[in-house]
C-alpha positions in Angstrom: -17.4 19.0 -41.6 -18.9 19.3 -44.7 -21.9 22.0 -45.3 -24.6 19.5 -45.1 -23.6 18.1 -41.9 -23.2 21.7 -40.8 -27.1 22.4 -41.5 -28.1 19.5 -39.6 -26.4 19.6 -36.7 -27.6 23.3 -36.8 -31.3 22.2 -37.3 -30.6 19.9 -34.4 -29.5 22.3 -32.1 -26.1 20.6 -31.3 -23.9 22.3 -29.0 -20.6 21.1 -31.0 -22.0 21.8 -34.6 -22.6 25.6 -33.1 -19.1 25.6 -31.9 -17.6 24.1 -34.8 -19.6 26.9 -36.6 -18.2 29.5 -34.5 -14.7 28.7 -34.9 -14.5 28.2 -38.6 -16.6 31.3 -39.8 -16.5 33.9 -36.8 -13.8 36.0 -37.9 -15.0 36.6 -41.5 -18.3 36.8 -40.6 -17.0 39.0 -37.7 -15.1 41.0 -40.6 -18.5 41.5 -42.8 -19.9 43.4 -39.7 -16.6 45.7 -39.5 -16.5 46.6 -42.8 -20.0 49.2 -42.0 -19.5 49.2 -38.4 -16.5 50.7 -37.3 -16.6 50.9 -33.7 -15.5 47.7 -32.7 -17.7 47.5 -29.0 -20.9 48.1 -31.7 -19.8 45.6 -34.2 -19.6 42.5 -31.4 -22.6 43.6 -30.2 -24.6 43.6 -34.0 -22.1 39.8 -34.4 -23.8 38.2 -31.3 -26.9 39.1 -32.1 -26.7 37.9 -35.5 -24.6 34.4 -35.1 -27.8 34.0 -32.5 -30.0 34.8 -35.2 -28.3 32.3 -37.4 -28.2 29.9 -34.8 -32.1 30.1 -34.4 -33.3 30.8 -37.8 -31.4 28.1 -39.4 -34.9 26.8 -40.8 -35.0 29.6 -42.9 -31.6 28.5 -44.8 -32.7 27.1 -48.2 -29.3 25.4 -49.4 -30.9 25.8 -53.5 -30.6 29.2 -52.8 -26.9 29.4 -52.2 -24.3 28.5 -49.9 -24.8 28.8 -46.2 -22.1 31.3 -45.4 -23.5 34.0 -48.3 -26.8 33.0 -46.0 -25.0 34.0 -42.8 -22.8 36.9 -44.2 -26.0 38.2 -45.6 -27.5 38.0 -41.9 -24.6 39.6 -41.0 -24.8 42.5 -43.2 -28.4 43.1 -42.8 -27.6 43.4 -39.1 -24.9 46.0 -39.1 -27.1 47.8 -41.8 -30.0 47.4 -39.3 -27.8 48.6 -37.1 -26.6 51.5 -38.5 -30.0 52.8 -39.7 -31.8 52.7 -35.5 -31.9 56.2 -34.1 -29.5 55.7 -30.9 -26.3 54.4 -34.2 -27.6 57.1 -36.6 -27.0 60.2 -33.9 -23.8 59.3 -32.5 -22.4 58.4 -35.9 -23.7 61.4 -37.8 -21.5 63.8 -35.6 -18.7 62.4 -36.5 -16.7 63.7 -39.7 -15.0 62.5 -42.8 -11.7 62.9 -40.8 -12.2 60.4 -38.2 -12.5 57.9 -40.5 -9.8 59.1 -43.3 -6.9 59.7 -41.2 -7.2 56.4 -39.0 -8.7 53.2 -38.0 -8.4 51.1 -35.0 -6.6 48.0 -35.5 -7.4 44.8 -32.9 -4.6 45.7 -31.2 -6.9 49.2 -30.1 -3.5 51.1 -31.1 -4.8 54.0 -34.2 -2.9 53.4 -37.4 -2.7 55.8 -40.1 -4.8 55.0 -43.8 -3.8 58.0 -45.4 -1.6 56.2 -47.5 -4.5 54.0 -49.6 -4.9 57.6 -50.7 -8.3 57.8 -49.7 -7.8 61.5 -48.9 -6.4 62.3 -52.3 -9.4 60.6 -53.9 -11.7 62.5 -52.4 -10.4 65.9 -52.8 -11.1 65.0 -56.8 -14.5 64.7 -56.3 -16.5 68.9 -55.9 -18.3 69.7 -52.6 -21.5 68.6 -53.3 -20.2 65.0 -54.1 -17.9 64.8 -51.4 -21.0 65.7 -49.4 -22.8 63.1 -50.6 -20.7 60.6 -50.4 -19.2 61.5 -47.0 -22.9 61.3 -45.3 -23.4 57.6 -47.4 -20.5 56.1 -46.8 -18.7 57.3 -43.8 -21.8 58.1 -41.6 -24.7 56.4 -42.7 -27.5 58.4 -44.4 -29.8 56.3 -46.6 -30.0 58.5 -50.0 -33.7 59.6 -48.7 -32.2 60.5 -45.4 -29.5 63.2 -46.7 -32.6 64.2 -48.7 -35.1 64.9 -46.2 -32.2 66.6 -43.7 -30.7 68.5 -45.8 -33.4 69.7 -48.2 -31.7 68.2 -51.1 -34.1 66.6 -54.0 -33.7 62.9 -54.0 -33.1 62.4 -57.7 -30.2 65.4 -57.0 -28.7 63.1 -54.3 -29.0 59.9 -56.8 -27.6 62.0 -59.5 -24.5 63.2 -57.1 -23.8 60.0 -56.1 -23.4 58.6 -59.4 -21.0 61.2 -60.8 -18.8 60.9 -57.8 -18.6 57.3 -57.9 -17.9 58.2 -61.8 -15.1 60.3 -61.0 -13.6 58.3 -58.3 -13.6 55.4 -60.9 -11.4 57.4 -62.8 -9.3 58.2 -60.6 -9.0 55.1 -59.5 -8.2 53.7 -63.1 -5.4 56.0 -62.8 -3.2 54.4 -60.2 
């Protein structure tokens, strides 16, 4: 089915177009949603609620704009973001620690698999406390920038300017292997 036919049958609320969307695009859509949301209950939730949002908002797809799946991976992201930044995500997250999510993942067969070996430990043992901080409370549990800032008493333009060298040094790290 090509893209334009997709939009339309969208638009027209066919049953069989929303199918046929499901089937072809679910799983990497599904996949943009895992990528932020580890917790794989969470991120079917957040992946209902947005393929429903596509499904219903499909007026607001401007196909001059780009391609409809950047327009539904964008839903997508924004979702898991969304979700990720609401109060009840944010407090069970944040007590969590770099360790849950360095040293293993669930896979779909819900058996834990070790990740160690992308060196992601190692990488981050280059980087000095107050960077790992940083990047630990960004990337592995959430904070907005202003968030790590207003918690922890540290000056936004100090959590700006931590996050930048860390992502320096892991750079060069990274150039390394």
């Amino acid at each position: 089915m090509e893209e334009e036919q997709l939009v339309a049958g969208l638009r027209a609320q066919d049953r069989k177009t929303v199918e046929y969307l499901y089937e072809k695009y679910s799983r990497a859509l599904f996949a943009v949603i895992s990528r932020i949301i580890i917790d794989r209950d969470i991120a079917e939730e957040v992946f209902h609620d947005a393929f429903i949002k596509i499904t219903r908002k499909i007026d607001g797809y401007d196909e001059t704009k780009g391609r409809l799946y950047t327009w539904m991976a964008n839903i997508c992201r924004n979702s898991a973001i969304d979700k990720t930044r609401s109060k009840e995500f944010s407090n069970r997250s944040k007590t969590n620690t770099i360790e849950d999510y360095v040293y293993g993942i669930e896979s779909e067969s819900g058996t834990l698999e070790l990740v160690d070996g992308i060196g992601v430990k190692e990488l981050l043992t280059a980087l000095n406390e107050e960077q790992r901080f940083v990047i630990e409370c960004i990337y592995f549990k959430g904070y907005s920038h202003s968030e790590i800032s207003e918690e922890h008493g540290i000056p936004l333009g100090t959590v700006k300017s931590r996050i930048r060298a860390a992502v320096n040094v892991l750079k060069k790290n990274l150039e390394k292997i």
